[in-house]
C-alpha positions in Angstrom: 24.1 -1.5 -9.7 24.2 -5.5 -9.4 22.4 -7.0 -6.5 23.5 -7.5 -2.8 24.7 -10.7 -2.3 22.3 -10.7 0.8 19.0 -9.5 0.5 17.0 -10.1 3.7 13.4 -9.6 4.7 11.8 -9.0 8.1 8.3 -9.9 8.8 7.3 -9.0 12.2 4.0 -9.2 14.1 2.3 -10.3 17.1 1.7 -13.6 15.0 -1.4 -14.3 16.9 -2.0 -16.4 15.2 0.1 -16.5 12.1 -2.3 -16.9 9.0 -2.2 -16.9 5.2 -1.9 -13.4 4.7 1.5 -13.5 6.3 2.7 -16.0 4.4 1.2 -14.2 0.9 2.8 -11.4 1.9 6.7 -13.1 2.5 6.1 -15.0 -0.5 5.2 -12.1 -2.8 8.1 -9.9 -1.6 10.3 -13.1 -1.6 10.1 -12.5 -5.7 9.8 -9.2 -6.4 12.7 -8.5 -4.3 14.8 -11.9 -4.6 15.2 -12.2 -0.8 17.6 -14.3 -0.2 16.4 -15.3 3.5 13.4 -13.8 4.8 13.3 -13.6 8.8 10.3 -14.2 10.5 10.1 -11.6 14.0 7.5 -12.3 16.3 6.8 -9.5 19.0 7.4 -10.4 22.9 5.1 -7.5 24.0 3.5 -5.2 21.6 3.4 -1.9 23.2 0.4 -0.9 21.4 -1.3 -4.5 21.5 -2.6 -5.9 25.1 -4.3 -9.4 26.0 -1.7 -11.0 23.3 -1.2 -15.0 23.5 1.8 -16.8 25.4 5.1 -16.1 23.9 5.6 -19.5 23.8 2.5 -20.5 21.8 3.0 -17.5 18.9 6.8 -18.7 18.7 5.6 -22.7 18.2 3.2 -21.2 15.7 5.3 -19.0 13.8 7.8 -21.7 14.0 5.2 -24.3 12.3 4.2 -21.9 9.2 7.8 -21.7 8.6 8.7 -25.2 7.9 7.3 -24.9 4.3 6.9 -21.4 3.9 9.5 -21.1 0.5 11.1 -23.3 -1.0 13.7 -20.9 -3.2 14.2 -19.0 0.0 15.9 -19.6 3.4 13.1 -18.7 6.2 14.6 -17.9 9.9 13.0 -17.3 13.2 14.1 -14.7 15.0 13.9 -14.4 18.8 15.0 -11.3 19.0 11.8 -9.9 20.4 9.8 -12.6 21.3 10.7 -13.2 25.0 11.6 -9.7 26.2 9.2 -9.0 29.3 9.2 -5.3 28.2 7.6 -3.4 25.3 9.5 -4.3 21.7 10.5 -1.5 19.3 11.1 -2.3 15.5 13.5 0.5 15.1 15.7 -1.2 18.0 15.1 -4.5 16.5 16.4 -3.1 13.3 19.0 -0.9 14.3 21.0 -4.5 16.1 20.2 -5.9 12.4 22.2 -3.2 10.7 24.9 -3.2 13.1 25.3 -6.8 12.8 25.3 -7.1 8.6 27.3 -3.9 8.3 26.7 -2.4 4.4 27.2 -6.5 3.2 22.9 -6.6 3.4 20.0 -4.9 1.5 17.4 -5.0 4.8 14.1 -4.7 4.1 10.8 -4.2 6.7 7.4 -6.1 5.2 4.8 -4.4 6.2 0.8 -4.6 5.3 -1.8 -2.0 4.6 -2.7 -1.9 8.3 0.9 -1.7 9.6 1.2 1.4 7.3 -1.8 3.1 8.3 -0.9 3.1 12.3 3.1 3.8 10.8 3.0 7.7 12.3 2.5 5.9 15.8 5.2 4.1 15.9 7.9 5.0 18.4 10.9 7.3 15.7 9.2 5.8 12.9 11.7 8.1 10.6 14.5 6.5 12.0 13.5 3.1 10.3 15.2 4.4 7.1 18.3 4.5 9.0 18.3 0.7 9.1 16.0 -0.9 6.3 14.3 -0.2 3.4 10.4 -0.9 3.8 8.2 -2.9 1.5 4.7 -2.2 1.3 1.5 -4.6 0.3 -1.2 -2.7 -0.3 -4.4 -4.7 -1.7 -5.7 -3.7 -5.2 -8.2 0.0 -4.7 -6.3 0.6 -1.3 -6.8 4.1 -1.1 -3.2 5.5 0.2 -4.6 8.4 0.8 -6.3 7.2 4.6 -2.5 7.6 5.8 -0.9 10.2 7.9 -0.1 13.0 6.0 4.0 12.9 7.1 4.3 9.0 6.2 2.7 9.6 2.5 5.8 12.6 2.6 8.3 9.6 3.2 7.0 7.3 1.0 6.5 9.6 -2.1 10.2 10.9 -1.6 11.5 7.4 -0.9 9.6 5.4 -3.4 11.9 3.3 -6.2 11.7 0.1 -8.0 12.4 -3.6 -6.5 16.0 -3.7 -8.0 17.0 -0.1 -5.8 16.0 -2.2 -3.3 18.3 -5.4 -4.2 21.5 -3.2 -4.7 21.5 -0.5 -1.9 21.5 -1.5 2.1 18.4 0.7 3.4 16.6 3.7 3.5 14.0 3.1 0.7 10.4 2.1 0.0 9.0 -0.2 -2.6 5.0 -0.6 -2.7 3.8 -3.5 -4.1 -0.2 -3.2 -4.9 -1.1 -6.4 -6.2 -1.5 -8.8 -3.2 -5.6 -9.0 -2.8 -6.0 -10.8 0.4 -7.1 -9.0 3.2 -7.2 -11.1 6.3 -7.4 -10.6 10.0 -5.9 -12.6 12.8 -8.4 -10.8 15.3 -11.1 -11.8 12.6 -10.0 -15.3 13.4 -9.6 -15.3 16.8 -13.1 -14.0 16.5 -14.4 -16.9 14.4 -12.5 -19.7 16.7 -14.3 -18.2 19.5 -17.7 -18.7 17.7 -17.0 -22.3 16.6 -16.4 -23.2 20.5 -19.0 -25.9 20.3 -17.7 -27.3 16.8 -14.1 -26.4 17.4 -13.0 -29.6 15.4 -13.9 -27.5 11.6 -11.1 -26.0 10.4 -10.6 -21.9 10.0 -9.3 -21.9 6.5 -7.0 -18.4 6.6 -4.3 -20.2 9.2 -2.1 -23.0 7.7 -3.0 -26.6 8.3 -0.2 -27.0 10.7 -1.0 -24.0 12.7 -4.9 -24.8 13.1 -3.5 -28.2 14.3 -1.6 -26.3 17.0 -4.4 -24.5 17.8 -6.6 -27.3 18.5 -4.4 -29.1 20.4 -4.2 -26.1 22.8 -7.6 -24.7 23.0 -6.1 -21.1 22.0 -9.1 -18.0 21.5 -11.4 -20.5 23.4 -13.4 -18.2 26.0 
């Protein structure tokens, strides 16, 4: 079957802040599955995240790593989610998506290794298919295994190559096992907060532009 002639990726997350590993991610997927724009989703209010960062300053940031993020690819920021005062749902996020692009759009949810493994507690996970495909990265020697037994069920029955995922709309996975960073935003949240008394040295997993932003605001000072 020949391509969609839109092929669009979501990356969502609290964003908080938005490092390198995001941006691996997008950019790997960008070419396995020739996205065609990749959308960037930041959360308003996790429902299973607390103590999160001002909408406002997780937008500017996201907003910042986007400027250069691809350069074959167009790169959106969505609002969708970001400023609702109430607990977001990716399966409501997704389900406006579909209903907006119709059949015209091969959908697909990025997720990471981490994102998978808490998958089963997300609120009607199943119903994800309904609306997107789902792209996995999972770092080299991940051991699939660690997740829930129903979401290994989904994914072994759902599993096909990057081009299924260019020519059909949704309801498919595609696991891509050969992105090897594994980075942490609370890891470097955790390391800002240690370099309180020598804030001006750089974290090197966030983009230049984002650490900028950071400094300027004192964000994860205690």
């Amino acid at each position: 079957m020949p391509p969609l002639s839109k092929r669009i990726g979501i990356l969502g997350g609290t964003f908080d802040p938005i490092h390198i590993g995001h941006l691996a991610l997008a950019r790997q997927f960008s070419r396995c599955i020739g996205l065609t724009e990749l959308v960037l989703l930041p959360a308003g209010q996790p429902w299973q995240k607390s103590d999160v960062s001002a909408a406002r300053h997780r937008l500017a940031m996201t907003c910042l790593a986007s400027a250069r993020m691809l350069s074959t690819t167009r790169v959106t920021v969505s609002t969708d989610e970001i400023y609702h005062s109430s607990p977001s749902y990716t399966t409501k996020t997704l389900s406006a998506w579909r209903k907006y692009h119709g059949t015209s759009a091969s959908l697909t949810l990025l997720i990471g290794a981490d994102q998978l493994l808490r998958l089963h507690t997300w609120k009607n996970w199943r119903r994800l298919f309904e609306f997107a495909h789902i792209g996995i990265a999972t770092r080299p020697g991940f051991d699939l295994s660690q997740a829930d037994a129903t979401v290994l069920n989904e994914i072994w029955q759902r599993s096909v190559s990057a081009d299924t995922l260019r020519s059909t709309t949704h309801g498919y996975v595609f696991r891509d096992t050969t992105l090897s960073l594994d980075i942490s935003a609370t890891d470097i949240r955790q390391s800002i907060r240690e370099r309180e008394c020598n804030f001006s040295r750089e974290i090197s997993n966030v983009p230049d532009v984002v650490w900028k932003y950071i400094h300027r605001h004192h964000l994860y000072q205690t």
